[in-house]
C-alpha positions as CSV (number, residue, x, y, z in Angstrom):
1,X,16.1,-31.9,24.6
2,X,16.9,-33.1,21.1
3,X,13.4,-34.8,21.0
4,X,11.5,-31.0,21.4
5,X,14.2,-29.5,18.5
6,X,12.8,-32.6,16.1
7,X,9.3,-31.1,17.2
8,X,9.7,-27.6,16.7
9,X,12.0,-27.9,13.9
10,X,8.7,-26.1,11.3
11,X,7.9,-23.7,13.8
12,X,11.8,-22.7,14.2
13,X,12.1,-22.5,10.1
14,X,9.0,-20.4,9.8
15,X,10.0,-18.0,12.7
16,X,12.9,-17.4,11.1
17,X,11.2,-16.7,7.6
18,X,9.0,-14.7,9.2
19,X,12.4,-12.6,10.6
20,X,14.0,-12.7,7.3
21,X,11.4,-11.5,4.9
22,X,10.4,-8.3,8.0
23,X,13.9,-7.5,7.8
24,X,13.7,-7.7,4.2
25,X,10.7,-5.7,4.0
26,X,12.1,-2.9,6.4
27,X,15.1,-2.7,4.2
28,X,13.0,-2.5,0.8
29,X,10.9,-0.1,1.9
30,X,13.7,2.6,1.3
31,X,13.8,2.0,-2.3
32,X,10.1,0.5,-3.1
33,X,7.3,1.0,-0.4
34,X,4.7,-1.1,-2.2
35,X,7.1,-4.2,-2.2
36,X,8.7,-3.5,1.2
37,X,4.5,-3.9,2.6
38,X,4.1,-6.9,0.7
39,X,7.6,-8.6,2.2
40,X,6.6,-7.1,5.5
41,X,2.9,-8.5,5.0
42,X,4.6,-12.3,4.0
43,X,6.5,-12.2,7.2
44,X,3.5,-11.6,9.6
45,X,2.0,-14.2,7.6
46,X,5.1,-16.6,8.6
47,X,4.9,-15.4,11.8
48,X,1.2,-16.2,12.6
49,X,1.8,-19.9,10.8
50,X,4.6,-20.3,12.6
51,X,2.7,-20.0,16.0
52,X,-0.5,-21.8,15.3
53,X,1.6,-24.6,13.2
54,X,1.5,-27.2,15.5
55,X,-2.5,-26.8,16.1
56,X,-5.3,-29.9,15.2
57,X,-6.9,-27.8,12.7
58,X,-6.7,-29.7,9.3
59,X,-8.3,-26.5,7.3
60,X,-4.9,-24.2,9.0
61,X,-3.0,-27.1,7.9
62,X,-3.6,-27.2,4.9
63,X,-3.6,-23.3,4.5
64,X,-0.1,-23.6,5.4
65,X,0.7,-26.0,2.6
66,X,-1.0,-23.4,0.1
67,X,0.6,-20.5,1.9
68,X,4.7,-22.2,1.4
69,X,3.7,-23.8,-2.1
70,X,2.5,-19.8,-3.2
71,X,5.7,-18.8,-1.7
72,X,7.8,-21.2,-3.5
73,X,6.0,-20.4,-6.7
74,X,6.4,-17.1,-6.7
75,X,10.3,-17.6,-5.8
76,X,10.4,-18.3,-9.6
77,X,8.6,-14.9,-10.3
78,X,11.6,-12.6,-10.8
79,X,15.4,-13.3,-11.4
80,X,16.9,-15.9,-9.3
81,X,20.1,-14.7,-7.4
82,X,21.8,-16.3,-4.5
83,X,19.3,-15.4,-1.9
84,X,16.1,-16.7,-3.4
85,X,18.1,-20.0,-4.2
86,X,18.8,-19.9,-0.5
87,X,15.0,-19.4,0.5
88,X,13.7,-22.1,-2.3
89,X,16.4,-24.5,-0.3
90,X,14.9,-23.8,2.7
91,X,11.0,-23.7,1.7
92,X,11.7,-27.2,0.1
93,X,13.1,-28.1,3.6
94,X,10.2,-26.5,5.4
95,X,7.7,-28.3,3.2
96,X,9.6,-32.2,3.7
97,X,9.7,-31.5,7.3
98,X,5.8,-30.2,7.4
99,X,4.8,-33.5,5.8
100,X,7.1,-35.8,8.3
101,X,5.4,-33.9,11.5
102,X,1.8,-34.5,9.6
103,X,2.4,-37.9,8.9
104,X,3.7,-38.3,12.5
105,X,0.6,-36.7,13.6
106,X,-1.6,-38.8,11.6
107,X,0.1,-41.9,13.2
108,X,-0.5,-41.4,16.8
109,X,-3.8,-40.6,16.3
């Protein structure tokens, strides 16, 4: 049991990114439409990472690198409050554990 959580530990995080910034999206569309499309946009984006993540394809693989490091990036674009500390915290997570499942990957092959 614990051995498929260690396994689906990225696909977990970016499922629930994909959640949070849909949500998010849903909830700033009331105020800002433009930005509540873009959030809504970033989740699907999550979401269609976070079920292709564990294929062999080195080019998706590394479009997910680029994909979290823009996201992480542009974390630093406006203030920072409590939440985006939050979501830095767990990109920073997301992006250690992508390069231990990698490296694992690389191993066995």
């Amino acid at each position: 049991m614990f051995k498929n959580m260690k396994d689906n530990i990225v696909r977990g995080l970016m499922a629930g990114l994909c959640l949070l910034w849909i949500v998010s999206g849903f909830i700033t569309m009331e105020s800002s439409v433009f930005m509540g499309i873009m959030l809504i946009g970033n989740g699907l984006c999550f979401g269609f990472f976070a079920f292709f993540c564990r294929s062999k394809s080195k080019l998706l693989k590394w479009l997910l690198y680029v994909f979290v490091v823009v996201n992480i990036i542009s974390t630093f674009t406006d203030q920072m409050g409590l939440v985006d500390w939050i979501v830095l915290v767990i990109y920073i997570v997301l992006i250690i554990f992508m390069i231990i499942e990698n490296t694992k990957d690389n191993t066995s092959e």
